[in-house]
N, C-alpha and C positions, 0 to 999 in steps of 0.2 A: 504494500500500500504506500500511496507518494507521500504523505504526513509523516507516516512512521519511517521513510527513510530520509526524511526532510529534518527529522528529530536527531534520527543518529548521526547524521553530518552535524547538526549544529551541536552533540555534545563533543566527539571526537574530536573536535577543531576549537572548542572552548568558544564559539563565538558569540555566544551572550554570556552577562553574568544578570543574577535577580537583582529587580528593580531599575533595569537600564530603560534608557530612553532612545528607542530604534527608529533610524529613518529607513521609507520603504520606497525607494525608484523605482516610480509605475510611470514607463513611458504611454500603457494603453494599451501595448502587445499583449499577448498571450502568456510568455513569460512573467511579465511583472505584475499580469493580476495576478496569475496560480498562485507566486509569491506571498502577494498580498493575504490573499484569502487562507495561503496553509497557515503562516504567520499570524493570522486570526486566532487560528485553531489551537496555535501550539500557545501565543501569547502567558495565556495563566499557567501552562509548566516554570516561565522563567518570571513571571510579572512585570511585564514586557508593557509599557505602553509605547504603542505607534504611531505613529505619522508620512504622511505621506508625500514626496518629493517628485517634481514634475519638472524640465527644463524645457522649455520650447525654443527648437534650434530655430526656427523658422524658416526651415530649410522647402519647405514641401506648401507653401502657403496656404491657403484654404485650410487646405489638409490638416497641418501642422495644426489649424485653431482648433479644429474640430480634436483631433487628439486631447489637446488641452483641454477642453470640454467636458471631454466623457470622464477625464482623470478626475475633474472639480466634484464631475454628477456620483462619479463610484466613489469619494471619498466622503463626499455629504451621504450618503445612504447610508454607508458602513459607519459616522457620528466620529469620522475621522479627519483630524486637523490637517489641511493640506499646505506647501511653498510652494510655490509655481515660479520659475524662472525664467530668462530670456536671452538669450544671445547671438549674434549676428555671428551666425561660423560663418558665413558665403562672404562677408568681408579678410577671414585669415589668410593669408598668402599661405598656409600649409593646404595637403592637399583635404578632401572635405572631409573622409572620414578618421584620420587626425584630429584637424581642428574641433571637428564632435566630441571628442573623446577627451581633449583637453577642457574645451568649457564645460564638460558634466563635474571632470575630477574637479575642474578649480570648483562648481557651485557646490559641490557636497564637499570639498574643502570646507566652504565659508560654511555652511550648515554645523560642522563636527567644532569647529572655531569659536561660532558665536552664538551656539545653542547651547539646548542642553545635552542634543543628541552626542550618545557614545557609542553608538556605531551606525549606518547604515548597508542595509541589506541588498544588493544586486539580482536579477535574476538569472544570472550566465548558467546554462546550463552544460550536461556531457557533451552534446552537440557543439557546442559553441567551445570546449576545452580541446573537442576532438578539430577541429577548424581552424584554432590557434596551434595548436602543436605544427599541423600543415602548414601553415601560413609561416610559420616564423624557421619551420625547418627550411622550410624552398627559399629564404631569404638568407640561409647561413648559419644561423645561431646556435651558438652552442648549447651548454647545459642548464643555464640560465635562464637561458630563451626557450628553451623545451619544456621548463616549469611549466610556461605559457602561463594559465589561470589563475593564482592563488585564493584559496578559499578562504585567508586573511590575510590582512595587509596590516602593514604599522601603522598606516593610516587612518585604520578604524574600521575599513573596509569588509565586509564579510556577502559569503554567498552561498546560502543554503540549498540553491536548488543543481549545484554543483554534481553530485550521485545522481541527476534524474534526467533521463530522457526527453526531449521535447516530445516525443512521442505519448510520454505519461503527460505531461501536461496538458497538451489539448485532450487527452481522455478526463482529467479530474475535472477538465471545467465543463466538457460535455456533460458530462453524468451528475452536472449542478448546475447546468441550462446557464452557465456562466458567459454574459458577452464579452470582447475583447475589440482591436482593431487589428486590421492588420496594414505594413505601412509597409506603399508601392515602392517605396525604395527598396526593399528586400528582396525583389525581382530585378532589379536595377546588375545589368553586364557590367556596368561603370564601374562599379566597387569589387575590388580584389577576392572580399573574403564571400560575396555572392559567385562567383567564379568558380570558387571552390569549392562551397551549398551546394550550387545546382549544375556544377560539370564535372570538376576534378573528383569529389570525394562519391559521384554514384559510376563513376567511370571505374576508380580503384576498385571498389564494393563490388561491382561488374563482372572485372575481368583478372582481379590481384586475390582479393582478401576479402569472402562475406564478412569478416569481424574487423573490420579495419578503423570501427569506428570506437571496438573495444582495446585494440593494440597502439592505436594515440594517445588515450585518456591515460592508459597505463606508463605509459613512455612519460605524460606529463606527472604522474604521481613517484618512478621511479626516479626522477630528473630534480623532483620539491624535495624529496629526502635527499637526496646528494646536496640541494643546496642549502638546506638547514644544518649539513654538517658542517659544509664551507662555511657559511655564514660563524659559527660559534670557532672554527680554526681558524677564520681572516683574522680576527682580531690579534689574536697571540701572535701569528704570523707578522702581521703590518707594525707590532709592537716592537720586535726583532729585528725589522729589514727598512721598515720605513723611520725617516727624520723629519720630525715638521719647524720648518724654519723661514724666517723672514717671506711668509705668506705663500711657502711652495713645497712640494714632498720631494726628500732626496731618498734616492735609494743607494748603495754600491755596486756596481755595473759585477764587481767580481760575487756578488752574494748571490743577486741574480742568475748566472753562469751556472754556481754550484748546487743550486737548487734543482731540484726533478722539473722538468717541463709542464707538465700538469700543476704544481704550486707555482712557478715561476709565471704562468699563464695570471692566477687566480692574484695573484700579489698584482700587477701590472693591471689587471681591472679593476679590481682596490681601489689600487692610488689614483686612477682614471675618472673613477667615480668621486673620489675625495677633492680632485681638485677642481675637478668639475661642478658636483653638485649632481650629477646623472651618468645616463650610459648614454644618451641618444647621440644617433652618430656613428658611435663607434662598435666596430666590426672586429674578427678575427682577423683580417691583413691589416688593421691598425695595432692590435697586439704583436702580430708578429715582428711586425715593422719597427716596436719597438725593442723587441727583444734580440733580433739581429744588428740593431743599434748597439745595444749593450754587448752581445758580444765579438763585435767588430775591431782590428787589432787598431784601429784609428781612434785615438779619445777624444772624439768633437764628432758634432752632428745634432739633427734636429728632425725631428717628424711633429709635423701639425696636423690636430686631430679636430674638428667642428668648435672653435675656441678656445681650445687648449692646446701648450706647447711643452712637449715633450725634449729636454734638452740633454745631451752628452759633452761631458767636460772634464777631459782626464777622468777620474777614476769613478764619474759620478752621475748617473739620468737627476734629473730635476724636473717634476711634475709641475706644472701650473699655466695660471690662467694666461693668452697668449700678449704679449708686448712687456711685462711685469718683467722679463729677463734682459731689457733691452740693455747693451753696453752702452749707450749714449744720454743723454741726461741724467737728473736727479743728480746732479753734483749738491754737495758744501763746504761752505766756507763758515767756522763759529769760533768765536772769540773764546779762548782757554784759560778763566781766572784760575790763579794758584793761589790760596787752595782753593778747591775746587771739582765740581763732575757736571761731563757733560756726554749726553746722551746721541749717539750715532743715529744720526736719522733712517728713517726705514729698516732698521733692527732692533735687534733684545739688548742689546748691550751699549754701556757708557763709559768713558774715562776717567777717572778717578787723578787729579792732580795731589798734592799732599809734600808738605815741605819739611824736612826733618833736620836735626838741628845732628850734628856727628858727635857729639857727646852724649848723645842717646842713645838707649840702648834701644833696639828697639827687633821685635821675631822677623823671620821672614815674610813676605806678604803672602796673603792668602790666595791668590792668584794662580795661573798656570804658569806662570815664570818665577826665577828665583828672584831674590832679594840684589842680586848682583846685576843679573841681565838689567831689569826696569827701572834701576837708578840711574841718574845724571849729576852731571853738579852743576847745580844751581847757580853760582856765580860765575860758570863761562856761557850763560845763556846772558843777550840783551834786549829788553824790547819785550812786545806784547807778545804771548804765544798764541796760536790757534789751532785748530783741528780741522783738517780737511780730508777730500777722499783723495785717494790715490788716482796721480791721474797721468796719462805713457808718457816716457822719456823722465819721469822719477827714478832718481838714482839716488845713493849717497854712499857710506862708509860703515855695515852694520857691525856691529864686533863679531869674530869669528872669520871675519874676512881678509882679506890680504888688501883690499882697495874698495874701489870704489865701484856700486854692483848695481846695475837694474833692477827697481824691484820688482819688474815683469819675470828676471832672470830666477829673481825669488821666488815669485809664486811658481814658475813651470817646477823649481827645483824641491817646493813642495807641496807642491800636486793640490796646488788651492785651485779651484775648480773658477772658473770663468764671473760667474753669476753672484761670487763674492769678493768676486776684486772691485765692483763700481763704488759700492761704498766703502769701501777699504780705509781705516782712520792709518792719518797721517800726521802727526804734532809737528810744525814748525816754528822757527824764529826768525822772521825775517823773509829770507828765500831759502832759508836753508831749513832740509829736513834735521830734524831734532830725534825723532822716535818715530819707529812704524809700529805698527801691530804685529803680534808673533816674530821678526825680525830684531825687535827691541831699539835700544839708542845707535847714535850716530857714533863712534869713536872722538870725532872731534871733541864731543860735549859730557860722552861717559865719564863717571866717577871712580875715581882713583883713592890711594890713601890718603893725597895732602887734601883731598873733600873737607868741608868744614859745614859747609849746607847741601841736604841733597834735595832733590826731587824725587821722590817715588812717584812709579805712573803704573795704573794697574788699570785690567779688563775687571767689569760687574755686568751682571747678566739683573739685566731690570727685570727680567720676573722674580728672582730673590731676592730684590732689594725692596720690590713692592710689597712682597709676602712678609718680610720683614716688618714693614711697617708697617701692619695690619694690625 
């Protein structure tokens, strides 16, 4: 019976809890009265009050009101609250039945946001799981994509009629003289996934597979357990291999490499998804694309993926949004009181100025450098100091070196990756460099024994010093 397998999907899948507040999207189809009506039925198992959600794409005119219509008249009979919304899809430059799909998510978005509703209920059924499996295999997709349907979403999403045949539906509402509409676009050639309805998947059934419409459904239910495992080992995984810094994900091109192919895949849609905010877009030759990136014996390169930029730089991919890596602008120039810190624009971290007298005693600095390297002395600096980025044809004299070095020379020599040289701090005096970052003082201006005043100059990472100050 359709109720009682309408029951068991909705406990196995935990999609209500008692006392929720459920929305019901009743386009007017057939689908989302059955919905409707078993959701009736089962209501007082969960104490479930409902309401009913309507969007008028206004794709179909007349049509489309009269849909509307019938939604207002079956929701008034049943003493149930209806939202009826509205949206111009034939205005989206996406193609239509995208742009549908996006104005239903965004208005039961705003439904789950600014109601009381805690979830709404879809009426997708096995047909419509078995149609997406097809649809999204003949377009590429992997295992993700073979999910197809989800019978919840984090969203809030859920879809009870999921286990049932459209076939059982038009039986439950016959045998309850239940009216419905049906809407002439669903005969419509124009749309991909009628193509599929009514050519590809009775051609299969035909001449392949009488059960082919129970060996997709399957495939989509093998495919959601594979990726509920993923999902709970992305996180450990991206915990390990991914860096999140100055607004971009770094991975190491070599961790990548040693990775099994199957993870190294799953990590790279990750950070795909992380730096994006989605997956749209992006394909399987966009993965690969980047993992032949990473392990290419050349350490530079770039794949651009639908607004994200995928970058290599010596030993390093860097995920993020596209232009954010540019080497050309976002320079500075700031004034370096001593004592004093000041804060590296478009990073986590600041420079600590701080003046010590040599008859102090005083520990090492807490820093990643010694007490030795990050001093200078104070009294062969003149003039104001400042901090700037590092910018080509910067050279000076770093200690450890025999003369005088490029600090391009520096970075290739230690494999600082491209995308963190722009902002690169630079302490000067005058024209001349004083202190780099990681390279330390100039020999000119280092501190020796006859020092009397030094300057300590240290890195702080402003999310510690924030936390600090909490």
């Amino acid at each position: 019976m359709l109720v009682d397998r309408v029951a068991e999907t909705i406990r196995r899948y935990h999609m209500f809890q008692p006392g929720q507040h459920a929305g019901v999207a009743v386009s007017g189809g057939a689908d989302s009265v059955c919905l409707l009506h078993v959701l009736l039925e089962l209501a007082p198992h969960w104490d479930l009050r409902l309401s009913v959600l309507h969007l008028n794409h206004g794709l179909r005119g007349e049509e489309s009101k009269q849909d509307e219509e019938f939604v207002r008249a079956l929701a008034a009979r049943l003493g149930l609250p209806a939202t009826v919304g509205a949206a111009d899809v034939a205005a989206s430059p996406d193609n239509l039945e995208q742009a549908a799909r996006e104005a239903r998510l965004a208005f039961f978005r705003e439904q789950l946001n600014n109601t009381s509703m805690a979830r709404i209920a879809l009426g997708h059924t096995r047909n419509d799981q078995a149609e997406t499996v097809l649809f999204r295999f003949l377009r590429g997709s992997g295992g993700a994509g073979l999910a197809a349907i989800h019978p919840v979403t984090k969203g809030g999403i859920v879809r009870p009629l999921l286990s049932a045949d459209r076939a059982d539906v038009e039986q439950y509402l016959r045998r309850r003289g239940l009216a419905w509409r049906e809407d002439s676009s669903n005969a419509s050639p124009q749309f991909a996934r009628n193509r599929i309805r009514h050519q590809l998947l009775p051609q299969l059934r035909r001449e392949w597979n009488p059960a082919i419409q129970d060996a997709l459904t399957r495939t989509a239910d093998w495919a959601l357990a594979e990726e509920e495992y993923w999902e709970a080992e992305i996180a450990a995984l991206a915990a390990r291999h991914l860096i999140e810094k100055d607004g971009g994900l770094m991975a190491r091109v070599e961790s990548l490499r040693e990775l099994p192919l199957a993870v190294a895949r799953r990590l790279v849609r990750h950070a795909l998804k992380r730096a994006k905010g989605d997956l749209r877009g992006i394909g399987f030759d966009h993965i690969a694309a980047i993992l032949n990136l990473a392990c290419a014996k050349n350490g530079s390169g770039r794949v651009q993926i639908s607004g994200i930029e995928v970058r290599r730089s010596l030993d390093w991919l860097r995920f993020a949004v596209s232009g954010t890596d540019s080497p050309r602008g976002g320079g500075y120039r700031l004034p370096a009181p001593v004592p004093g810190v000041v804060r590296v624009p478009g990073t986590e971290i600041a420079i600590s100025l701080e003046l010590i007298e040599k008859a102090e005693t005083f520990a090492p600095p807490d820093s990643v450098y010694n007490s030795e390297t990050d001093c200078v002395d104070w009294r062969s600096l003149s003039g104001p100091l400042e901090l700037r980025n590092w910018k080509p044809g910067d050279q000076y004299y770093p200690r450890g070196s025999s003369g005088e070095e490029k600090i391009k020379v520096l970075f290739q020599k230690a494999r600082i990756p491209f995308w963190e040289r722009r902002m690169w701090p630079v302490l000067t005096g005058g024209s001349l460099i004083v202190w780099a970052k990681q390279f330390g003082p100039s020999m000119r201006f280092a501190s020796g024994p006859g020092c009397t005043t030094i300057l300590r100059i240290r890195e702080a990472n402003c999310r510690e010093r924030n936390s600090e100050s909490v």
